[in-house]
ChimeraX commands (.cxc) that place a marker at each C-alpha (Angstrom):
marker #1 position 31.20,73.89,-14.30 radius 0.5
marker #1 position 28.54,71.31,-12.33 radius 0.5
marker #1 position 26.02,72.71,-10.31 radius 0.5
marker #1 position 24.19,71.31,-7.59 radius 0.5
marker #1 position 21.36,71.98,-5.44 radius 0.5
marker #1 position 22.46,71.87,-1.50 radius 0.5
marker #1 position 19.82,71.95,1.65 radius 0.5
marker #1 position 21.57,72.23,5.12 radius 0.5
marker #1 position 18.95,73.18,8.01 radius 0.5
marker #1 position 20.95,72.58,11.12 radius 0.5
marker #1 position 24.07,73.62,12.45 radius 0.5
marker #1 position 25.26,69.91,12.24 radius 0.5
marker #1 position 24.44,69.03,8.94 radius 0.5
marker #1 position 26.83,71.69,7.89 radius 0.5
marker #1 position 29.66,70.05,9.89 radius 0.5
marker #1 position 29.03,66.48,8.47 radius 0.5
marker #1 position 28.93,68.34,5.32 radius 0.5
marker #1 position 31.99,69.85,5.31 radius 0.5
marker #1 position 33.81,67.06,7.19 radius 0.5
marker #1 position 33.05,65.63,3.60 radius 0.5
marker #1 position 33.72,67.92,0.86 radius 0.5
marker #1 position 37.05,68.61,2.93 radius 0.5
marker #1 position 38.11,64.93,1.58 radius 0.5
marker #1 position 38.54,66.05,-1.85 radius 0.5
marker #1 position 41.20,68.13,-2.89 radius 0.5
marker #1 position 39.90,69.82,-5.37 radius 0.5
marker #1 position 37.86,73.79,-5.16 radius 0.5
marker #1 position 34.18,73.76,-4.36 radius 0.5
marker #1 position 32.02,76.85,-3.46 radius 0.5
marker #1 position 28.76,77.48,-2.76 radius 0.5
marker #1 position 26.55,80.41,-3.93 radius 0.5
marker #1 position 23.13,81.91,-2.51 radius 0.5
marker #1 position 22.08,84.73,-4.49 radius 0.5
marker #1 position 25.03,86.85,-4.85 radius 0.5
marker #1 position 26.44,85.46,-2.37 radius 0.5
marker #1 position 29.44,82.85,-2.79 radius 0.5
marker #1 position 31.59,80.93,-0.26 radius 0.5
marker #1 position 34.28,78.47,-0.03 radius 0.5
marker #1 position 32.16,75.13,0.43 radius 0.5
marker #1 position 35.00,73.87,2.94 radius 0.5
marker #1 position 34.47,76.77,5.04 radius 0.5
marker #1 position 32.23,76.28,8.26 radius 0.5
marker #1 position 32.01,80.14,9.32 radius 0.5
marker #1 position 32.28,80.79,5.32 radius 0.5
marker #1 position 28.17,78.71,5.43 radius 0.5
marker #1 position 27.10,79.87,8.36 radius 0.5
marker #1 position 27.12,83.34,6.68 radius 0.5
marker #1 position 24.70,82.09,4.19 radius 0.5
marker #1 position 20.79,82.11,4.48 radius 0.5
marker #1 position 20.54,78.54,5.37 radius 0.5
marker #1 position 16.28,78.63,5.12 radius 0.5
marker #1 position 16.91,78.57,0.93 radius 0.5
marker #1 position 18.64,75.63,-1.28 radius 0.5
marker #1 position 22.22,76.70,-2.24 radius 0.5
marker #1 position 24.03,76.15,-5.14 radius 0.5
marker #1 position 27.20,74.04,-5.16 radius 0.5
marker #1 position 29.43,74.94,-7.83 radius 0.5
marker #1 position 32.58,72.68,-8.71 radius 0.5
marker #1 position 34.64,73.22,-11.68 radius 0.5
marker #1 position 35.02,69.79,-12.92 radius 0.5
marker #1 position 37.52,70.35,-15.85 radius 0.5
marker #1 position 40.41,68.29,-13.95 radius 0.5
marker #1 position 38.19,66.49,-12.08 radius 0.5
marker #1 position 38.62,62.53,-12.65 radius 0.5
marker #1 position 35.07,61.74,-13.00 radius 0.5
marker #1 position 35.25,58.77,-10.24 radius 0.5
marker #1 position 36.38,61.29,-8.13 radius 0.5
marker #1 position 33.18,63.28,-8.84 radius 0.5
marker #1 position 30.83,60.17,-8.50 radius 0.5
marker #1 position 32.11,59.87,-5.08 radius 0.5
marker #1 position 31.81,62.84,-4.12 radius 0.5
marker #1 position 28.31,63.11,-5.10 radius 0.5
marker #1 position 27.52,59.46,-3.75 radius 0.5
marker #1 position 28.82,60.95,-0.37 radius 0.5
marker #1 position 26.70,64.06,0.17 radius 0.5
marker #1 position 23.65,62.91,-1.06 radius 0.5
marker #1 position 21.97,63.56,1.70 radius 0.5
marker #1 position 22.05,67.12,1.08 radius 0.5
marker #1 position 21.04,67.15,-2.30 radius 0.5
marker #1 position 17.88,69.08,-3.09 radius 0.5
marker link #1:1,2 radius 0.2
marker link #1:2,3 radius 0.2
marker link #1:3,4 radius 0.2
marker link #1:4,5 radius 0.2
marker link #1:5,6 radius 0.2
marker link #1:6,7 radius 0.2
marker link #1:7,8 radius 0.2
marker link #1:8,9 radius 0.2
marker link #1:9,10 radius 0.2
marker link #1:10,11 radius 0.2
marker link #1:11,12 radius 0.2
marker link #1:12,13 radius 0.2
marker link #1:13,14 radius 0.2
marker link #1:14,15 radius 0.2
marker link #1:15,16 radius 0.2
marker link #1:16,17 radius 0.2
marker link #1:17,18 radius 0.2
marker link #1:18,19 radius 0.2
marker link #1:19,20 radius 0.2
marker link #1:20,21 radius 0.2
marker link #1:21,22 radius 0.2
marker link #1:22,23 radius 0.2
marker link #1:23,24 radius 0.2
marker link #1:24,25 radius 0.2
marker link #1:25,26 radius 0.2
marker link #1:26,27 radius 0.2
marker link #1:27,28 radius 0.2
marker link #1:28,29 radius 0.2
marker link #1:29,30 radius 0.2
marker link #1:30,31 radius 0.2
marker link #1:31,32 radius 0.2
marker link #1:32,33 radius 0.2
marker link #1:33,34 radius 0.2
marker link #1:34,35 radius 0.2
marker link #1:35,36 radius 0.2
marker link #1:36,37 radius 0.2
marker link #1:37,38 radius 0.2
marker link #1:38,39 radius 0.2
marker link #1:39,40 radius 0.2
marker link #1:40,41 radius 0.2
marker link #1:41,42 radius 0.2
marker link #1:42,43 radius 0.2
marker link #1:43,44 radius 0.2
marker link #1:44,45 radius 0.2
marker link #1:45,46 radius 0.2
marker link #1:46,47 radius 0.2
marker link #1:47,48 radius 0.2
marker link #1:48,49 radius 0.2
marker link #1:49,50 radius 0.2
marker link #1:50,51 radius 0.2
marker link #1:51,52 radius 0.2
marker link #1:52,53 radius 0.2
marker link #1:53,54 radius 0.2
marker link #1:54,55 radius 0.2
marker link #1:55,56 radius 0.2
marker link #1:56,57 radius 0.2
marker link #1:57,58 radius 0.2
marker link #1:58,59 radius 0.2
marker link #1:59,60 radius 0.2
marker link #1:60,61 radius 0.2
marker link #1:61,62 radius 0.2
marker link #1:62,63 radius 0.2
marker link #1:63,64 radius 0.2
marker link #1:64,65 radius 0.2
marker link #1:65,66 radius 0.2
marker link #1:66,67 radius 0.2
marker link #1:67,68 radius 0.2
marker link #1:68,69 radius 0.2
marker link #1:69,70 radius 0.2
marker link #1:70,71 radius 0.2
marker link #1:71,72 radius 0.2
marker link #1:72,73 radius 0.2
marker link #1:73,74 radius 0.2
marker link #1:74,75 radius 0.2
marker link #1:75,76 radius 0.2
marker link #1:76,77 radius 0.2
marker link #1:77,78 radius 0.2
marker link #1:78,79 radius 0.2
marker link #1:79,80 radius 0.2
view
């Protein structure tokens, strides 16, 4: 599993983010504290506390690793 350190601090940067993990088709969550969600989920986010860095969890074992250097090329923006 590959873990990554997520900041989203406005209600739009969780759209755009979203908008792009919802490109790949394969299972991403995110975790805060106990707490885990669906990573393509916008209401599933929004129930997160957005003030603290989240943890994006993707298991990569079937994961073609270009596939995985895209995706992290395309949100790092939001990497902690």
């Amino acid at each position: 599993m590959k873990k990554y350190e997520i900041r989203m601090t406005l209600p739009e940067s969780v759209k755009r983010f979203v908008n792009i993990v919802n490109k790949y088709d394969f299972d991403m969550d995110l975790r805060a504290g106990r707490h885990v969600v669906d990573a393509k989920s916008v209401l599933g986010i929004f129930s997160l506390d957005l003030s603290r860095v989240i943890t994006l969890e993707i298991e990569d074992e079937n994961i073609p690793e270009d596939q995985l250097k895209a995706l992290l090329e395309d949100i790092k923006p939001f990497l902690a």
